[in-house]
C-alpha positions as CSV (number, residue, x, y, z in Angstrom):
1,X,0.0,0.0,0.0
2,X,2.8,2.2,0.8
3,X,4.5,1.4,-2.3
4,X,1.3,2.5,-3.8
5,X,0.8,6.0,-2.8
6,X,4.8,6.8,-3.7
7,X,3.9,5.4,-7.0
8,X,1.2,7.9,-7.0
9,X,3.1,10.8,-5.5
10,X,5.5,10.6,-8.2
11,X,3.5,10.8,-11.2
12,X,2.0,14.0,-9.3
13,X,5.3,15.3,-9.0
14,X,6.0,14.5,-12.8
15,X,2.6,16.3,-14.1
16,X,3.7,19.3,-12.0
17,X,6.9,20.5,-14.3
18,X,4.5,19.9,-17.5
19,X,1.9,22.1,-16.2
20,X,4.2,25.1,-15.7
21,X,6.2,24.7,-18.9
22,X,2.6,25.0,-20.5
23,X,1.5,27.5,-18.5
24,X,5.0,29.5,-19.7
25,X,4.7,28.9,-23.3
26,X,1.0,30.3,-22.4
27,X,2.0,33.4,-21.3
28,X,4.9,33.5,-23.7
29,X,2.1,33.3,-26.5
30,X,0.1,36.1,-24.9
31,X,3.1,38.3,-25.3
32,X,4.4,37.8,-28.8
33,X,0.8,38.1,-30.1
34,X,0.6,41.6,-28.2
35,X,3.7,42.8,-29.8
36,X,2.8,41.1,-33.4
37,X,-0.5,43.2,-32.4
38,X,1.3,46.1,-32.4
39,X,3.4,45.9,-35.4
40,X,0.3,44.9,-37.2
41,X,-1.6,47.8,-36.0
42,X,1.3,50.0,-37.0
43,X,1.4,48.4,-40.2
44,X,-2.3,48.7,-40.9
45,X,-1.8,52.6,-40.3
46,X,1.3,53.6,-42.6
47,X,2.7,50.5,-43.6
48,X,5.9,51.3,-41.3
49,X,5.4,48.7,-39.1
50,X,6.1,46.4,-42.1
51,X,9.9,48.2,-42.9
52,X,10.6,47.5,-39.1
53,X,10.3,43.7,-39.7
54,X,11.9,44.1,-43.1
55,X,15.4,45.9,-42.2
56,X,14.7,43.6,-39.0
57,X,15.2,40.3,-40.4
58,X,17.5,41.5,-43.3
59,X,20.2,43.0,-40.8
60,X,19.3,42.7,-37.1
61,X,19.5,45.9,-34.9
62,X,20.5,49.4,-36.4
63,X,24.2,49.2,-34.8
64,X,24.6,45.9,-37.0
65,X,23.9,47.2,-40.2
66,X,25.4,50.4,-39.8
67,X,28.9,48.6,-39.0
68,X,28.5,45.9,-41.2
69,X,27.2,47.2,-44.4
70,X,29.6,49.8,-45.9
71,X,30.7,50.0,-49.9
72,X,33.8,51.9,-51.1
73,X,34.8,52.8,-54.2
74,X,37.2,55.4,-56.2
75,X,36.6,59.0,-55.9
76,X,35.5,61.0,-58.6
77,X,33.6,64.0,-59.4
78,X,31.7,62.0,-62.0
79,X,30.3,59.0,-59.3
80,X,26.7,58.3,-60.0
81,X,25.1,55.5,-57.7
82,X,21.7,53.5,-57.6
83,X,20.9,50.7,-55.3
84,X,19.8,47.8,-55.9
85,X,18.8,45.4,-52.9
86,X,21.7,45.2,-50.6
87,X,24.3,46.7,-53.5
88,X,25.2,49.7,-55.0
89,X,26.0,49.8,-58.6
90,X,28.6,52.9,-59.2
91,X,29.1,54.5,-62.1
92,X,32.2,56.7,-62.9
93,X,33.8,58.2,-66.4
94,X,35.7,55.0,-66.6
95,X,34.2,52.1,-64.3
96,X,30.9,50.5,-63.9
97,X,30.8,48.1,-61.2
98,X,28.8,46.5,-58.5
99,X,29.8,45.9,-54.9
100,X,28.2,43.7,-52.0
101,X,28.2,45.6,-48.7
102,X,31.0,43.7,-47.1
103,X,33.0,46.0,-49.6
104,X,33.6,43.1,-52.4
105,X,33.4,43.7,-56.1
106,X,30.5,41.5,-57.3
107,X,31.2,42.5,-61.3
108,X,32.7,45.5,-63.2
109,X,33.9,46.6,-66.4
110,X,36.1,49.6,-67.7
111,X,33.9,52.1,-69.7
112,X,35.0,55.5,-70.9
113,X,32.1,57.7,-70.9
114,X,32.0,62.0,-71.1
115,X,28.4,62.2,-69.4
116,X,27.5,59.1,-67.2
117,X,24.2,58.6,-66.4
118,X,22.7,55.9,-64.0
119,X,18.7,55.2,-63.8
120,X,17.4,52.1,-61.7
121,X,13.4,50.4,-62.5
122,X,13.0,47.5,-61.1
123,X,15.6,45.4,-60.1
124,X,18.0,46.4,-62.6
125,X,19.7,50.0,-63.3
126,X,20.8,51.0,-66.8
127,X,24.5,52.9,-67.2
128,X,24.5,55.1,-70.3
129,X,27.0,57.8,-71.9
130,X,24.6,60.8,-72.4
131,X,25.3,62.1,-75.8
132,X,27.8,59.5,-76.0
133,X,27.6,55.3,-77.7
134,X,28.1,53.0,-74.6
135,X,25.1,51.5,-72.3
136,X,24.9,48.8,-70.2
137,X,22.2,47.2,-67.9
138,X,22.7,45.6,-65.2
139,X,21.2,43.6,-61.9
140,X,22.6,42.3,-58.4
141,X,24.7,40.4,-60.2
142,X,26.1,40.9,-63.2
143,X,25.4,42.4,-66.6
144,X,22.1,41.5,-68.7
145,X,22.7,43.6,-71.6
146,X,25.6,45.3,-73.3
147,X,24.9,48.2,-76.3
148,X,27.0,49.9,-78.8
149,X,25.8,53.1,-80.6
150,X,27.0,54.4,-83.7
151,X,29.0,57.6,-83.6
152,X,26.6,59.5,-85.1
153,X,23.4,58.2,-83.5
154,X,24.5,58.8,-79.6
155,X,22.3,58.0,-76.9
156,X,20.2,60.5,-75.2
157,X,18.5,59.0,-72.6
158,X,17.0,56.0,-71.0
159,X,14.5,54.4,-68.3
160,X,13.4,50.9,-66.7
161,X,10.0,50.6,-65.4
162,X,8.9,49.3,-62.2
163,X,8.8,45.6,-64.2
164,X,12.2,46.4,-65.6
165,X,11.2,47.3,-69.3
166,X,13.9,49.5,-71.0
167,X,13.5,52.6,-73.2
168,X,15.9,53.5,-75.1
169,X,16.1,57.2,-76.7
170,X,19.0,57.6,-79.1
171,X,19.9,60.1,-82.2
172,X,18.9,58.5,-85.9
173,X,20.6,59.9,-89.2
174,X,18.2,61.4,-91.5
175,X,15.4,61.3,-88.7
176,X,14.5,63.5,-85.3
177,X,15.5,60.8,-83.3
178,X,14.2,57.6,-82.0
179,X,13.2,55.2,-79.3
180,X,13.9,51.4,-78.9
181,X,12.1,49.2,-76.4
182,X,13.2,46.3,-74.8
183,X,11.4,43.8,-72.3
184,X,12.6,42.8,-68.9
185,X,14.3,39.5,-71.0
186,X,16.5,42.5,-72.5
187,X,14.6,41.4,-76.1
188,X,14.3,44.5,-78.4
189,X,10.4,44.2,-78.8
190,X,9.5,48.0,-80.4
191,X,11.1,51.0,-82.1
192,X,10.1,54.0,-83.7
193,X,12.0,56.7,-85.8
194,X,10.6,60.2,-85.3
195,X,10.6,62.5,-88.3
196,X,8.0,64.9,-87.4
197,X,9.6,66.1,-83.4
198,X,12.8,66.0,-81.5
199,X,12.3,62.8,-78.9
200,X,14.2,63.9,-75.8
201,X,13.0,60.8,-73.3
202,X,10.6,57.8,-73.4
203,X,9.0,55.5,-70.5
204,X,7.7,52.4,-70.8
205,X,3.9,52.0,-68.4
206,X,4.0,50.2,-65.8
207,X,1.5,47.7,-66.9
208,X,4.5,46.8,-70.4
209,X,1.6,47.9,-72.6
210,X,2.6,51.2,-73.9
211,X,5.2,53.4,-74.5
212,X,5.3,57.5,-74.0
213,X,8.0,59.2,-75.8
214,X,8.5,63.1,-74.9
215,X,8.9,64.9,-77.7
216,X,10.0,68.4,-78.7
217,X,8.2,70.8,-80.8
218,X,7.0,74.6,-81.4
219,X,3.7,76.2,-81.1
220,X,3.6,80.2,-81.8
221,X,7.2,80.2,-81.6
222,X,7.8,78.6,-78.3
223,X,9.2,75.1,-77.4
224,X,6.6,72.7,-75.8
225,X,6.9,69.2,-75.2
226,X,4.8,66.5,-76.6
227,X,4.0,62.9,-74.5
228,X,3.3,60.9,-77.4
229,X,1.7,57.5,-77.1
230,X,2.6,53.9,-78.3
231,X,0.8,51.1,-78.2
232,X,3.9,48.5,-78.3
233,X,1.9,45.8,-80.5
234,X,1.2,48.7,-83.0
235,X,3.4,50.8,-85.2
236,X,1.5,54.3,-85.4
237,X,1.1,56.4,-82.5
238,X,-2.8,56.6,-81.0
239,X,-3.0,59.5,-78.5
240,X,-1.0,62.4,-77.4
241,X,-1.1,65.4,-75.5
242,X,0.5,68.9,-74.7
243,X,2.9,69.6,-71.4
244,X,1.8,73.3,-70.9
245,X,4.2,75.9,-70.1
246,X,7.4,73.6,-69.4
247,X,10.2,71.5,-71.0
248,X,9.7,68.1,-69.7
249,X,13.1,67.0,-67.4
250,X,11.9,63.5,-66.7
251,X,8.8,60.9,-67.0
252,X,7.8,58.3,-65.1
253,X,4.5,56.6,-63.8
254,X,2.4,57.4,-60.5
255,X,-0.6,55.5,-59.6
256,X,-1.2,54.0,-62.9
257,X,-0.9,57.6,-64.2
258,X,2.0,59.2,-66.5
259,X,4.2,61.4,-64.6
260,X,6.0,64.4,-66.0
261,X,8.4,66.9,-64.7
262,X,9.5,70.0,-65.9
263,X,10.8,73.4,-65.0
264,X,7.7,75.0,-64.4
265,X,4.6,72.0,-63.2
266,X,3.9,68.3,-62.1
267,X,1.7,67.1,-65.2
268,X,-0.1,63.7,-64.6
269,X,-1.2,62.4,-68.1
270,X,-3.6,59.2,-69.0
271,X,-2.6,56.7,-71.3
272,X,-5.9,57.7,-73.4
273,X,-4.0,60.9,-74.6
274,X,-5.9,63.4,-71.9
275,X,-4.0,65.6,-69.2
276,X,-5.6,64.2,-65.6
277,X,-4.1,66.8,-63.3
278,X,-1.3,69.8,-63.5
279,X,0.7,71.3,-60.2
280,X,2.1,73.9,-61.0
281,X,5.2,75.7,-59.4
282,X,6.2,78.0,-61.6
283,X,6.5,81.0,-59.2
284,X,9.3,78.8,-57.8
285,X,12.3,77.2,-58.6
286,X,12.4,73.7,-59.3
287,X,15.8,72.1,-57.0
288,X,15.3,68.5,-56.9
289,X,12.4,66.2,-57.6
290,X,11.8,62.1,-57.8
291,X,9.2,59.9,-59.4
292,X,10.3,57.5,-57.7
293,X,7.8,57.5,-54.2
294,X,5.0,55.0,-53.4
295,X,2.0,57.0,-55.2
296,X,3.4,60.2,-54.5
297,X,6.1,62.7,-56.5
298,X,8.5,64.5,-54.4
299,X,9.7,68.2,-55.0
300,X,12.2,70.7,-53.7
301,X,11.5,74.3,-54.7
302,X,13.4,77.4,-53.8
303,X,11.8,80.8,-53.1
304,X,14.8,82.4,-54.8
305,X,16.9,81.5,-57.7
306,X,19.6,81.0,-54.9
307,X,20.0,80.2,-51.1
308,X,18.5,77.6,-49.2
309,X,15.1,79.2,-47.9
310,X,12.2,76.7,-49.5
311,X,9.8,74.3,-49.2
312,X,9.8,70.1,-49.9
313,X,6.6,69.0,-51.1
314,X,4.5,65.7,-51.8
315,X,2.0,65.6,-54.5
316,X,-0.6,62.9,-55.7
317,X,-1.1,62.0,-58.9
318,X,-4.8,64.3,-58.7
319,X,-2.2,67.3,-58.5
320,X,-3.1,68.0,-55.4
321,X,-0.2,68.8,-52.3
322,X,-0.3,65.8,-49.9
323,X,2.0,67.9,-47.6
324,X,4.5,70.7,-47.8
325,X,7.3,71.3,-45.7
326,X,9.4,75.2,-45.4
327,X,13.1,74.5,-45.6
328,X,15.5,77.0,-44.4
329,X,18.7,74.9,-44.5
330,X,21.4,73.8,-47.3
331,X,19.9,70.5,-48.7
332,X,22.9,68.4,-50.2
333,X,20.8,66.2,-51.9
334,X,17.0,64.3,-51.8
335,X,15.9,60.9,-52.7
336,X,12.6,59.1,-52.7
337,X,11.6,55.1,-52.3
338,X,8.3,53.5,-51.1
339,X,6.5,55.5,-48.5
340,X,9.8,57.7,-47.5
341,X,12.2,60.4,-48.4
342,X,15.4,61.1,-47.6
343,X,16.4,64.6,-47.1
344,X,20.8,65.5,-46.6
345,X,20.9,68.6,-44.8
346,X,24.8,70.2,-44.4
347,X,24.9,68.0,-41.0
348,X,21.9,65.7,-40.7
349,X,19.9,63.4,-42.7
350,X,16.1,63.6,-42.1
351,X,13.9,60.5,-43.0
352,X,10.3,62.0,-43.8
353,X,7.1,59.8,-44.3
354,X,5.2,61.1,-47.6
355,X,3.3,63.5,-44.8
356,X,6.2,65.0,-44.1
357,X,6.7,63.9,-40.5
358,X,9.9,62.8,-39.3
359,X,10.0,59.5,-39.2
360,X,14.0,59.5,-38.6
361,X,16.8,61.2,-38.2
362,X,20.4,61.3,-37.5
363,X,23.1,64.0,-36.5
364,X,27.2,64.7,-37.7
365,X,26.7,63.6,-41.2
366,X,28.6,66.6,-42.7
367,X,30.9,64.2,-44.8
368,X,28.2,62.8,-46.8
369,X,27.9,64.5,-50.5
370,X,24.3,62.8,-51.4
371,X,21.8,60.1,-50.1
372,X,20.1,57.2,-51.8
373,X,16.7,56.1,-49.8
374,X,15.2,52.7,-50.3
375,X,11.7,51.3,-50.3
376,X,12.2,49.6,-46.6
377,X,12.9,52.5,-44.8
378,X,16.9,52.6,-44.8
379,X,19.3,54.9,-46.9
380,X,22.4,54.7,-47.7
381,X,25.0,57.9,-47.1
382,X,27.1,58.6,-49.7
383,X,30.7,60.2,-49.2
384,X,33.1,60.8,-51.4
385,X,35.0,57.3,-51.6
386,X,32.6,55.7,-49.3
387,X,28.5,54.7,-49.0
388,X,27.4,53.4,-44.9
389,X,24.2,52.1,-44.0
390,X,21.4,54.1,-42.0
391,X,19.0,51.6,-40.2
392,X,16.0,53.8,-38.3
């Protein structure tokens, strides 16, 4: 009988341990589904909460990445820089290359280029000579397409979509110019020669099925530019319709709308040939801009033709100004990506949400010359011979 009741005493004692390890991972439940509830919530609001768990899992705390992730390269005056994922792609006068952020070469090439220009779309970025005959695309990891130009058919410009899609604007002998489009397998799948308008730029929607090339033309004796539109499976142009009072600088897409900017408005076109919605600025000096936000376009515009006293400002694509911000201090360069922009002040860097309320910040970054933002909240500081990692 006694043997009994130890018996029975010790499976009590065994159930005991068991019934506070589940009553641990209980409670240990209970927490990580309040701070999942959090994030969510946070998440839900702006879509932050999202970046946290991003740049968490991608590179652990903030004092991780910062040490960590670092690129350098050569300096030169001529450096232009896109990122793409966790590398930089750096373009020089002679050097294209691509570099891992544990400062290792992934792939380069010598180039010798007058005018370098660097553009990113998707997950590539495409390296031209502006008025010159070299151009190069490239991804993480290598190159994907190599061009030549004739000497007397330079390039003039080009652009990737957000699916990667390449448009190519380029001089043609005996014509105005010309565009050549070619899909995210780098296949050459459209081109048209102009013989009516100068073609200055071209985009490529969003959706891969139409083309808008900016064009150049007069009207009472003054310049205006042109969007003319493509569909890609046809030859002839079917729509088109006039930028008012400005030479378009750059085109793009925002919320399935054409984006244009030029020296004097924000013009957000449809693909059926009609003008949807016009901000105009030109009152003010156009500093900086990018296309390159999450449904928004980002501006800086100076009250004066010099100094630093202005304003940074978000618009949608209905024209209308999400927020504006007045800026009284030297701004050494701005960059856009996914619901964020990056603004380099002479001796902090200022991450703002597209409201325009900080969403981070840091101090003693006098050294860096320019700043690239990306989509998950992070940018990169970019120095002279150097590029380091800011994790909010």
């Amino acid at each position: 009988m006694d043997d009994l009741e130890e018996n029975d005493n010790e499976i009590i004692s065994e159930k005991k341990p068991k019934k506070h390890r589940l009553r641990h991972f209980l409670v240990f439940l209970l927490i990580l589904a309040g701070v999942l509830g959090v994030v969510v919530a946070a998440a839900y609001r702006d879509g932050t909460g999202f970046d946290v768990l991003r740049r968490f899992f991608a590179y652990g705390s903030a004092e991780k990445g910062s040490d960590e992730v670092s690129y350098t390269y050569d300096t030169s005056a001529e450096n232009r820089f896109a990122a793409l994922g966790d590398r930089l792609v750096v373009l020089s006068n002679t050097e294209l290359q691509i570099l891992d952020g544990k400062g290792g070469v992934v792939w380069s090439t010598p180039v010798s280029m007058t005018s370098p220009a660097l553009v990113s779309g998707g997950d590539c970025a495409v390296a031209y000579d502006v008025g010159g005959t070299q151009l190069f695309v490239v991804n993480q990891d290598g190159v994907l397409l190599t061009l030549k130009a004739e000497e007397t058919e330079p390039y003039i410009s080009a652009t990737l979509n957000q699916k990667g899609w390449l448009a190519i604007t380029a001089e043609k002998k005996n014509y105005k110019g010309c565009v050549s489009v070619y899909s995210d397998q780098m296949k050459k799948v459209f081109d048209f020669n102009s013989s009516q308008r100068f073609v200055t730029d071209a985009y490529v929607t969003d959706d891969c099925k139409d083309l808008a090339a900016v064009t150049l033309g007069q009207e009472d004796s003054v310049f205006v530019s042109n969007i003319v539109l493509y569909d890609l499976s046809e030859t002839d142009p079917y729509a088109n319709y006039n930028v008012e009072n400005g030479l378009v600088l750059a085109i793009g897409e925002q919320s399935a709308q054409l984006a244009t900017v030029s020296d004097s408005c924000l013009t957000f076109g449809k693909v059926s040939g009609k003008v949807g919605a016009t901000y105009d600025y030109s009152n003010e000096y156009l500093r900086e801009y990018s296309l390159d936000g999450e449904n928004y376009a980002a501006l800086l515009l100076g009250r004066y033709q010099s100094g630093s006293v202005g304003r940074l400002v978000t618009v949608g694509a209905d024209g209308k100004e999400i927020a504006s911000l007045d800026v009284n201090d030297e701004v050494r360069g701005m960059s856009a990506a996914g619901r964020y922009i990056a603004v380099l002040y002479a001796d902090s860097l200022v991450i703002y949400s597209q409201d325009l309320q900080e969403y981070a910040s840091l101090k003693g970054t006098d050294y860096a010359k320019s700043v690239l933002m990306r989509a998950d909240g992070s940018a990169l500081l970019i120095a002279s011979d150097s590029a380091e990692l800011f994790l909010p």
